[in-house]
N, C-alpha and C positions, 0 to 999 in steps of 0.2 A: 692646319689646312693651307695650301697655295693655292694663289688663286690663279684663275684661266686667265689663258691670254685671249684665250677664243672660245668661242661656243662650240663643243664637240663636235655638232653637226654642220658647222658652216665650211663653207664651200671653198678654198685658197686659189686665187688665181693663177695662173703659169708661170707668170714674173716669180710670183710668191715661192711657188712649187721649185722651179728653177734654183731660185737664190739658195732654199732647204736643203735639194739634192746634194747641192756643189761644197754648202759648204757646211754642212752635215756630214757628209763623205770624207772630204776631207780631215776635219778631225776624229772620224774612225781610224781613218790610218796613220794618221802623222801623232796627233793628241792619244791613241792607245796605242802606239809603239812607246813614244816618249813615258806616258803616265806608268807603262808595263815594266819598262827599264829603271823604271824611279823605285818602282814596288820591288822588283829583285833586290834593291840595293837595298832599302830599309825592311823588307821584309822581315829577316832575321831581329829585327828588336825585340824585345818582349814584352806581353804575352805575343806569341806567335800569332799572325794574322788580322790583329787589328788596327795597324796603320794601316794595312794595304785595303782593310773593308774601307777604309776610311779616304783612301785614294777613288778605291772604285765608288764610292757617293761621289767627288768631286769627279770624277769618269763622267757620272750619268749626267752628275748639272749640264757640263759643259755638253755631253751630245742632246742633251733637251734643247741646250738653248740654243747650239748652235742652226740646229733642222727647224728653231722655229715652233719644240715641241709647249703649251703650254701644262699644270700639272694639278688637278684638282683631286688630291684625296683627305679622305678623312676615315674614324671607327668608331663603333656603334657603341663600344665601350673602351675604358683606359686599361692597356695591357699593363703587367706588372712588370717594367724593366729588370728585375730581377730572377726573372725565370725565363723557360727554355719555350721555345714551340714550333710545330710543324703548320709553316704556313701555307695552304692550297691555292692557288689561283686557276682560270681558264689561263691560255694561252692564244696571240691571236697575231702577236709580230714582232720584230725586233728589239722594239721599242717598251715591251714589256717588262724588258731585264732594267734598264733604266730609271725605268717610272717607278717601279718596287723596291732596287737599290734608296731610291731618294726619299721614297716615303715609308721606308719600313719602318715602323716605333720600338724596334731592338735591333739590336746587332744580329744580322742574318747571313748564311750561307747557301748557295745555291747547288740546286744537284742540276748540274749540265752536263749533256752528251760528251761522249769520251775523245770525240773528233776537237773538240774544240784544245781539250788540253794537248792535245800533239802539236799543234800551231806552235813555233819557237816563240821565245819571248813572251808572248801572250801566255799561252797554257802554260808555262814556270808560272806566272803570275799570280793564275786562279789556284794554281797549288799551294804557293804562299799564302793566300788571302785563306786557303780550308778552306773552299769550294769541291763540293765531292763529285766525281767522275762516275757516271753511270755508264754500263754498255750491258743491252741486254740481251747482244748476241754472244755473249759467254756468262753462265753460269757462274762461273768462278771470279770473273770479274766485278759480279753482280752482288755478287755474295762481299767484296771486296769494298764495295761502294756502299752497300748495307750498313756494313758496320764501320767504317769513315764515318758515317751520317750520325750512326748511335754514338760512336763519339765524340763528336764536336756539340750535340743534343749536352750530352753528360759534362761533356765539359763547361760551359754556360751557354755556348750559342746560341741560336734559332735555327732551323732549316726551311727554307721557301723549295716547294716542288710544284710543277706543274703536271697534275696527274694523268691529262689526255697524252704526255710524254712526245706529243708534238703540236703545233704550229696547227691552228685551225683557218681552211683556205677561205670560209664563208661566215666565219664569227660563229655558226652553228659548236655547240662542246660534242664535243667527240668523247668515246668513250673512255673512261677511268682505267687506269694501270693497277693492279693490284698492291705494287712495293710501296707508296709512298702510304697508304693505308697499314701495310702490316708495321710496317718503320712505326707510325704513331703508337699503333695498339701495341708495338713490343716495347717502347720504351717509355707510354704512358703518358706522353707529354700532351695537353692538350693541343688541338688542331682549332687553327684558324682560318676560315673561310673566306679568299678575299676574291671579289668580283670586277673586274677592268673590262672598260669601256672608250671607244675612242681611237684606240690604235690601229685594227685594223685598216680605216680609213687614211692614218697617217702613213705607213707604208706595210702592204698584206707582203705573206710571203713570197707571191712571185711576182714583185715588180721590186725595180730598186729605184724608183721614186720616192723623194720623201715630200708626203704635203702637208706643213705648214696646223697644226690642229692640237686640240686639248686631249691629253690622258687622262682617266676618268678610272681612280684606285678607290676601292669603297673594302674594308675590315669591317666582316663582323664579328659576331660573339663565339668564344673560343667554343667549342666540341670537346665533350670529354671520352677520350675512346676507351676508359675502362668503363665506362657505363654499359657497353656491350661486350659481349661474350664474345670469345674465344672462336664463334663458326659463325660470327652474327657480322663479317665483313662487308655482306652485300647491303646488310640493312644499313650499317654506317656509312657506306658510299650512295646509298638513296640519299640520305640525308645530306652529305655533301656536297652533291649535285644539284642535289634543289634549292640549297642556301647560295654557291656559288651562283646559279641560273638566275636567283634572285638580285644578289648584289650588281652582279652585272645587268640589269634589268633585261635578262634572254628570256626570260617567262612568255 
């Protein structure tokens, strides 16, 4: 666990807020151009992809600490570092790719929107690292990202998805994606249920202030998706919903 720098709910003052913004920002743009330029260059080592996961941790330290973010997570049980998993989170701000970079307990890969890897420099980057490209206005792309995801599963990684598949504007969970559900059940891995808290208030999605506050990562106990059948998807997204609701204390 890491401990807060702050109490989730406490209130940052403007000085505070200020100082987060500018120079939070700032190493958005300067610290992940540089860190992105670093990962093209070693990315190619082998195994493929895991220096650059390992840039992108040092990525999240530094935009935690620069905004001022503190980082309090922990899990309800010890994952096996030697196995594979589909890890779920809500979604609620920028700040979330960060906090679960830092605190993941495997080596994890993210499925992020396809907009981001068109970004030069950056998007090479998350391709290096085997971060999988989702667009679920093509079919075929989708289908494409599917099984990216089943391979890097197969191959030893983790996959972290966010199944509301966007940015929630009121911390309320919006409703579940079906892909990141059939992903699990088709390749069997179990699924982990992780609940974040906190972020929103550091910066929601339509402001680009960052204020000053503690991320709040809670892992719970794995799901096993071959325990349900074959048409029994809805009932295992009940279930994922209300563990997530729960970790995140949205109940």
């Amino acid at each position: 666990m890491e401990s807060p720098s702050k109490s989730p709910d406490a209130r940052p003052s403007a000085v505070a807020t200020l100082v987060a913004t500018l120079a939070g920002s700032l190493f958005l743009i300067l610290g992940t151009l540089f860190l992105s330029l670093l990962a093209i260059v070693l990315g190619w080592i082998p195994p493929r992809g895991r220096v650059v996961f390992r840039l992108a941790r040092f990525w999240s330290r530094c935009v935690l600490f620069f905004s001022g973010v503190g980082l309090d997570s922990s899990a309800r049980v010890e994952l096996d570092r030697s196995s594979s998993y589909v890890f779920m989170a809500n979604h609620q701000s920028l700040f979330d790719i960060p906090a679960l970079l830092v605190s993941a307990p495997v080596e994890t890969r993210f499925m992020a929107k396809r907009s981001l890897f068109q970004i030069p420099i950056f998007g090479w980057a998350l391709k290096l690292a085997g971060f999988v490209s989702i667009d679920r206005k093509s079919a075929q792309r989708s289908r494409s990202g599917f099984t990216s995801a089943l391979r890097e599963l197969r191959s030893g990684a983790s996959i972290l998805i966010f199944p509301e598949g966007t940015r929630s504007l009121d911390g309320e969970l919006l409703s579940f994606k079906r892909g990141g559900l059939l992903l699990a059940m088709r390749s069997g891995f179990p699924i982990v249920p992780v609940g974040i808290r906190g972020t929103l208030a550091i910066r929601p999605r339509n402001s680009y202030l960052i204020r000053p506050g503690t991320a709040v990562i809670r892992y719970g106990e794995p799901l096993d998706p071959t325990a349900y059948g074959a048409r029994e998807s809805g009932r295992l997204g009940e279930e994922l919903r209300s563990r997530i609701a729960e970790l995140a204390d949205l109940d």
